[in-house]
C-alpha positions in Angstrom: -24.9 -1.2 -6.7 -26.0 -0.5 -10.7 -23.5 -2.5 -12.7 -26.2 -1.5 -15.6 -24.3 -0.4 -18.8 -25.6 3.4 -19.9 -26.0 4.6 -23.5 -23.1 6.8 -22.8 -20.7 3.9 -21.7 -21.5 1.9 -24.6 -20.5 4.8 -27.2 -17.4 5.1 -25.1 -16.5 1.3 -25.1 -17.6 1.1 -28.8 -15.5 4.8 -29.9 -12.3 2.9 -28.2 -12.9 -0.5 -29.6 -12.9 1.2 -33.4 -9.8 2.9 -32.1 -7.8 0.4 -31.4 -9.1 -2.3 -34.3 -8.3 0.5 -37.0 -5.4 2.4 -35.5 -3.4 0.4 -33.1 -2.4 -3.0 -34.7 0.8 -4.8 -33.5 3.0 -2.3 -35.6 1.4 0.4 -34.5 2.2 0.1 -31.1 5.8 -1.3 -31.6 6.2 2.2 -33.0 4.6 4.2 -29.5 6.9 1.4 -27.8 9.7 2.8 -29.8 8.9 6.8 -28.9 10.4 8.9 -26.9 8.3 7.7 -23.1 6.4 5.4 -24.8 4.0 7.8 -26.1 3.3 9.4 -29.9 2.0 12.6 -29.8 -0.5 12.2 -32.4 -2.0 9.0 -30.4 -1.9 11.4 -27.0 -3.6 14.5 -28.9 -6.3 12.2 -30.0 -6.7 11.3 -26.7 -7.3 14.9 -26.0 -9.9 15.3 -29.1 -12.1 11.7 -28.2 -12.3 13.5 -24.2 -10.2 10.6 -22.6 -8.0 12.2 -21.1 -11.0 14.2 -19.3 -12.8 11.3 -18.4 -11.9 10.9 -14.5 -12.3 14.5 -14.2 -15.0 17.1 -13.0 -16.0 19.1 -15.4 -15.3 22.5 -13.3 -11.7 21.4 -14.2 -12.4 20.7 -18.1 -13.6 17.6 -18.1 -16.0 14.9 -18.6 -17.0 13.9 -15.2 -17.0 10.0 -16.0 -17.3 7.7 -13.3 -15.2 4.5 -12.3 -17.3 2.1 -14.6 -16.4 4.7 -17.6 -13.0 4.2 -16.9 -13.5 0.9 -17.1 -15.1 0.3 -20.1 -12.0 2.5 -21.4 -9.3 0.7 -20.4 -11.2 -2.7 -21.2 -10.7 -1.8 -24.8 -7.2 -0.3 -24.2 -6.6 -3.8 -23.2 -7.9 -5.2 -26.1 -5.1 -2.8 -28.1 -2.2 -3.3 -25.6 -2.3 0.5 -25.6 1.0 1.4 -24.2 0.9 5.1 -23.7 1.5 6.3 -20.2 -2.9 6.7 -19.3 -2.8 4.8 -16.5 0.1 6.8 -15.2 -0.3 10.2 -15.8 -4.5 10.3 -15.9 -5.3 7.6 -13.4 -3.1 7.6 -11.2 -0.8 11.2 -10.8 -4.3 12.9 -12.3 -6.3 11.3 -9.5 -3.5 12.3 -6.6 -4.2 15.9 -7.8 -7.9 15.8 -7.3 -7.9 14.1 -4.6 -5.1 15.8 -2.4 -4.8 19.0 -4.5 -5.7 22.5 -3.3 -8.2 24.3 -5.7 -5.5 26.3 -6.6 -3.1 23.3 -7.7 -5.9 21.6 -9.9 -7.1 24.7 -11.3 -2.9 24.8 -12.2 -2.6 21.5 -13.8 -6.1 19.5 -14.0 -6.6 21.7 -17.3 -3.0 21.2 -19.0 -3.0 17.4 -18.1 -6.9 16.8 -19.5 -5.7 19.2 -23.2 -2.7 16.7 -23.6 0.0 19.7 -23.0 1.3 17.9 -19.7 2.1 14.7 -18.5 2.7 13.4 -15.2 4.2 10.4 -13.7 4.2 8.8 -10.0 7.2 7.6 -7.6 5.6 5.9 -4.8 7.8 2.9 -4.3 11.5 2.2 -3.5 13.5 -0.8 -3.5 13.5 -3.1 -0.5 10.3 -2.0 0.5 8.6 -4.9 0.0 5.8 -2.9 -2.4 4.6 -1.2 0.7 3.3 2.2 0.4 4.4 3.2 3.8 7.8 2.1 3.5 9.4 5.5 2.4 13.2 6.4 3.3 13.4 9.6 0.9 14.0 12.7 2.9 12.1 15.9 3.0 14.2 18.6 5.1 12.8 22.0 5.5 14.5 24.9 4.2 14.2 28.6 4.1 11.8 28.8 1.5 10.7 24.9 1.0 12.0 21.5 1.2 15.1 19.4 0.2 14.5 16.2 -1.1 17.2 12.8 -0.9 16.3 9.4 -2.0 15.3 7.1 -4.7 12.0 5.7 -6.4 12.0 2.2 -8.5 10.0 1.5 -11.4 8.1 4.9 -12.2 5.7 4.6 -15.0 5.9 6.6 -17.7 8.7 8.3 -15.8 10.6 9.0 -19.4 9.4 12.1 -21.3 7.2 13.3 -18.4 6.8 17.1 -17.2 6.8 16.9 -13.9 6.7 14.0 -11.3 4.6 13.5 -7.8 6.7 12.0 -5.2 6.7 10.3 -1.6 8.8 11.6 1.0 9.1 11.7 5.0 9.1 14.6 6.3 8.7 13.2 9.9 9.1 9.6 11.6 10.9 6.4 10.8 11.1 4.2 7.4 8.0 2.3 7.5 5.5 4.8 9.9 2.4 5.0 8.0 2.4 8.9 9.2 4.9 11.6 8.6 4.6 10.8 4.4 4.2 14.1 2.4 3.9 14.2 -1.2 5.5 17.1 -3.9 5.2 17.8 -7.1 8.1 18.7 -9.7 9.4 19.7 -12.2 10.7 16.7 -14.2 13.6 18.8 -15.0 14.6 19.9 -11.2 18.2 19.9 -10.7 19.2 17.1 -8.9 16.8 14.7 -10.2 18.6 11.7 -12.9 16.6 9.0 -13.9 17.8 5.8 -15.2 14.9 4.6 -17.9 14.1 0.9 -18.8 11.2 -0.9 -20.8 9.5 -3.2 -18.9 8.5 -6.9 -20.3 5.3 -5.6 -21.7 6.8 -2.8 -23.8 5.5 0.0 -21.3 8.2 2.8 -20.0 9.9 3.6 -16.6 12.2 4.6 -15.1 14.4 4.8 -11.0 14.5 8.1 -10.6 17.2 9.7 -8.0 16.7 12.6 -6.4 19.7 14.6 -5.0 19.4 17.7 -2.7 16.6 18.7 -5.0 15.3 22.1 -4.1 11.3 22.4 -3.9 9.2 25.2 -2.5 6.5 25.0 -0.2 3.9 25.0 -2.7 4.8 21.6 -4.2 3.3 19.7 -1.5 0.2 17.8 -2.6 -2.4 17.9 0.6 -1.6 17.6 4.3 1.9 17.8 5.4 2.7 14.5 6.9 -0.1 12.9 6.0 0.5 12.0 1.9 -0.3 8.1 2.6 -4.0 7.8 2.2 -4.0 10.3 -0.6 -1.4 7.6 -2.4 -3.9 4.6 -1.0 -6.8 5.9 -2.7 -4.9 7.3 -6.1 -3.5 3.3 -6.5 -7.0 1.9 -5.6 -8.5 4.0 -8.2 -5.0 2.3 -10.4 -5.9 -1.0 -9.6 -9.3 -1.2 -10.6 -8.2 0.3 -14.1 -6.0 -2.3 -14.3 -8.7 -4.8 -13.6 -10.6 -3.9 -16.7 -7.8 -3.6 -19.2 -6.8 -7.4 -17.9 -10.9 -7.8 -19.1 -9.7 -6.8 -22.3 -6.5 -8.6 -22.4 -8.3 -11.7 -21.8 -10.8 -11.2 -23.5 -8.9 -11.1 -27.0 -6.5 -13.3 -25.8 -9.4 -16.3 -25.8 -10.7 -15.2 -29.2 -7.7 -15.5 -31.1 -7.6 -18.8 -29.5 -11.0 -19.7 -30.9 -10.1 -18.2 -34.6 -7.1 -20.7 -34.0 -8.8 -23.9 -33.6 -11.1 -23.2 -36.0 -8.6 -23.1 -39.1 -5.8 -25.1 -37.4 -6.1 -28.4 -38.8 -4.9 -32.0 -37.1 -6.1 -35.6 -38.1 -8.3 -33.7 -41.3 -10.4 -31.8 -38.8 -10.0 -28.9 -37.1 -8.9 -28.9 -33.3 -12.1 -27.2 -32.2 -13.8 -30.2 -32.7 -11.7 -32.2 -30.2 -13.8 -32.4 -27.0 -11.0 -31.6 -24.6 -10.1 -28.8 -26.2 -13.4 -27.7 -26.4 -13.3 -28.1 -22.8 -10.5 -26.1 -22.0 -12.0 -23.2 -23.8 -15.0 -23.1 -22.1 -12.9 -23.1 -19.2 -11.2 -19.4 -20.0 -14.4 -18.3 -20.9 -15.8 -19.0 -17.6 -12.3 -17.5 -15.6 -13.1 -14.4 -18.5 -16.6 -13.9 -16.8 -16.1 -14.0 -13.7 -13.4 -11.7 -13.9 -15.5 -9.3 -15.5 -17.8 -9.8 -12.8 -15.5 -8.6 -10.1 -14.4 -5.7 -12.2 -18.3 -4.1 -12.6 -19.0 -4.9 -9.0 -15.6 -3.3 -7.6 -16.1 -0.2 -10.5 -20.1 -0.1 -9.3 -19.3 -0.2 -5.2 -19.6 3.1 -3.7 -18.8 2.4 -0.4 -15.3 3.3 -0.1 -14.3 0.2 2.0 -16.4 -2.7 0.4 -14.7 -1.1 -3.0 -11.1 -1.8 -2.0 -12.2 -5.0 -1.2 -13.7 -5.5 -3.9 -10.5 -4.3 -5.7 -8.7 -7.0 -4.4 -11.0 -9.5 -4.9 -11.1 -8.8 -8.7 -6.9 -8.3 -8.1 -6.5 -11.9 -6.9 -9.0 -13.6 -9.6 -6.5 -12.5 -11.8 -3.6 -13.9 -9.8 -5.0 -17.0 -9.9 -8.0 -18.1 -12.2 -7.0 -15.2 -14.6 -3.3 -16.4 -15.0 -4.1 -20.1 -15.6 -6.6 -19.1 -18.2 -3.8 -16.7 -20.4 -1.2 -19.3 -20.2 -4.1 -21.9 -21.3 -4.0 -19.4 -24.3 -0.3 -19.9 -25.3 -0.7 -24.0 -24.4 -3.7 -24.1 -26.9 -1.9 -22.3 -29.6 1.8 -24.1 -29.2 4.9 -22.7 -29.9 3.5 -20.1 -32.4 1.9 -18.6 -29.6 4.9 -17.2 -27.9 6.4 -16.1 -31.3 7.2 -12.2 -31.3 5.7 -11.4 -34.9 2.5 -13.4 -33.3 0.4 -10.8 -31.2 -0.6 -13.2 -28.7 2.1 -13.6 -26.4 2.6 -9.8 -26.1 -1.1 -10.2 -24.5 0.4 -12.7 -22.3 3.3 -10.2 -21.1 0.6 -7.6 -20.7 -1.8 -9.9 -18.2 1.4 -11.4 -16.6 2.4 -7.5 -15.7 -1.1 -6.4 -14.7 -1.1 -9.4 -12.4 2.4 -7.9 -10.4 0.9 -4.4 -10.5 -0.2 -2.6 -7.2 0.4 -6.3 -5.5 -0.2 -9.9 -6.5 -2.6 -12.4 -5.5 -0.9 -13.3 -2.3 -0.7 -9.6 -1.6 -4.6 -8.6 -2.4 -5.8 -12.0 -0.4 -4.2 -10.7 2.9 -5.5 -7.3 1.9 -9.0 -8.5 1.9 -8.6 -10.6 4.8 -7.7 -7.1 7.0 -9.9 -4.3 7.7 -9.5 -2.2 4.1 -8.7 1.0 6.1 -5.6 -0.7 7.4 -4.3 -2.2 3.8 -1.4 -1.4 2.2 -0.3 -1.6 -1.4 1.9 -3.2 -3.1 3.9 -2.5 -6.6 
């Protein structure tokens, strides 16, 4: 394991920061919150120009060939931002279904659009009732002539709205909650037969349920094996998760130092707060849950084994659960009500870690995950 920072990952973390400290203050995103799918075009095309879009990608496909701590440096500073534009969505997570489960002929279709910024995708993996699992998929996939026709529903899709085309779970064989028989397809957003019914979530980001009625699809929209879609949607949300892990680094991260700038100038009994010892006690206290945090995030993003890196995953998924959570909401309890205001940009970062913490599964969930066998886990949303 090399959790060593390169010269490469530093530009990258340092090109992002800039980013986001001159071009995404709170308006700023209020105003991507406010487009059509949560997404400005010229914010995604400079995506496009700064190569992050490539990132995740080989660079037979057009693009960067960055690894999983890359990613992670990337989204820590996305965090820092509260960027909501759909990245994780489309790039990590319908991006990484692709090149994993893809035939060379499917990335070589839509690994290229997706890294230039002319395509966006978006993932339905989960449906109501089922708990979060993965393997709990009651959509239908019934073979036609020519392809498949596909029933059923998906709940909260990211970055569902303003999407081109969407990667979905369906059974083609077996019961509800089999872990085999899953296929996944790829379609056109604008299918007949698919309605989606779009909602912003607490943290400003987009989705949608999307319905899908005797939707028509050939036989070239399935995405890898036929009946055998899970693992491919296992590995896509693992990949996810661990993005997630280092934008709640950023999250926190700015999160404890407004907290600092605050008791520094906020003034009680003719001093400022940070000279009371308790409070200076309580800081120290986020700092430490900030640390070890990023800890768990460079040892899951550094892990090459692909078992000891979902537990890993997890590990890093239920610090923030627990130790994570109680430092954010120290945050707000340090600050008082002013904290929680909506003009003040702190509780926004609040909403953002509270999300990431319900994302892919909980703390509860990613505990019994790492007590199992990784191979047998399943994820939650």
């Amino acid at each position: 394991m090399n959790t060593m920072i390169t010269d490469e990952q530093t530009l990258l973390h340092d090109t992002a920061l800039r980013f986001v400290r001159e071009q995404y203050g709170l308006r700023d995103r209020q105003a991507s919150i406010d487009s059509p799918g949560g997404c400005r075009p010229a914010i995604w095309h400079q995506f496009t120009e700064l190569g992050w879009l490539g990132l995740p990608f080989p660079a037979r496909h057009g693009g960067f060939d960055g690894t999983p701590l890359d990613v992670l440096h990337l989204m820590q500073a996305f965090g820092r931002g509260l960027v909501v534009e759909p990245y994780l969505s489309s790039v990590i997570l319908s991006g990484g279904v692709i090149l994993s489960g893809g035939s060379e002929g499917q990335k070589e279709r839509y690994l290229p659009p997706l890294i230039s910024g002319g395509f966006r995708l978006a993932s339905g993996f989960h449906e109501e009732g089922s708990g979060g699992s993965t393997a709990h998929v009651s959509t239908t996939a019934r073979p036609t002539q020519d392809g498949y026709c596909l029933d059923g529903q998906k709940s909260v899709v990211l970055g569902a709205t303003g999407t081109d085309a969407l990667i979905v779970s369906a059974r083609t064989q077996g019961n509800t909650r089999d872990d085999g028989g899953i296929s996944l397809f790829l379609l056109d957003a604008r299918t007949q037969g698919v309605t989606l019914r779009p909602y912003i979530l607490i943290d400003g980001r987009h989705a949608a349920d999307v319905t899908l009625r005797n939707v028509r699809v050939p036989n070239d929209a399935i995405l890898g094996p036929v009946g055998q879609g899970k693992a491919l949607v296992e590995q896509a949300i693992d990949d996810a998760t661990l993005a997630c892990v280092g934008e709640a680094v950023g999250v926190l991260e700015r999160a404890l130092e407004m907290t600092i700038d605050y008791l520094k100038t906020r003034q009680q009994f003719g001093q400022p707060l940070s000279a009371f010892q308790v409070l200076k006690h309580r800081v120290v206290d986020i700092y430490i849950a900030l640390e070890e945090l990023r800890s768990l995030a460079l040892s899951a993003a550094s892990e090459r084994d692909p078992l000891e890196r979902s537990k890993a995953i997890s590990a890093a998924k239920v610090h923030i659960g627990e130790g994570g959570t109680r430092a954010i909401l120290d945050t707000i309890q340090l600050h008082g009500a002013i904290g929680m205001t909506e003009d003040y940009a702190l509780g926004h970062y609040v909403r953002r870690f509270t999300a990431i913490d319900r994302l892919f599964g909980g703390a509860a969930e990613h505990l019994t995950r790492y007590r199992r066998s990784p191979g047998d886990a399943g994820h939650a949303a």
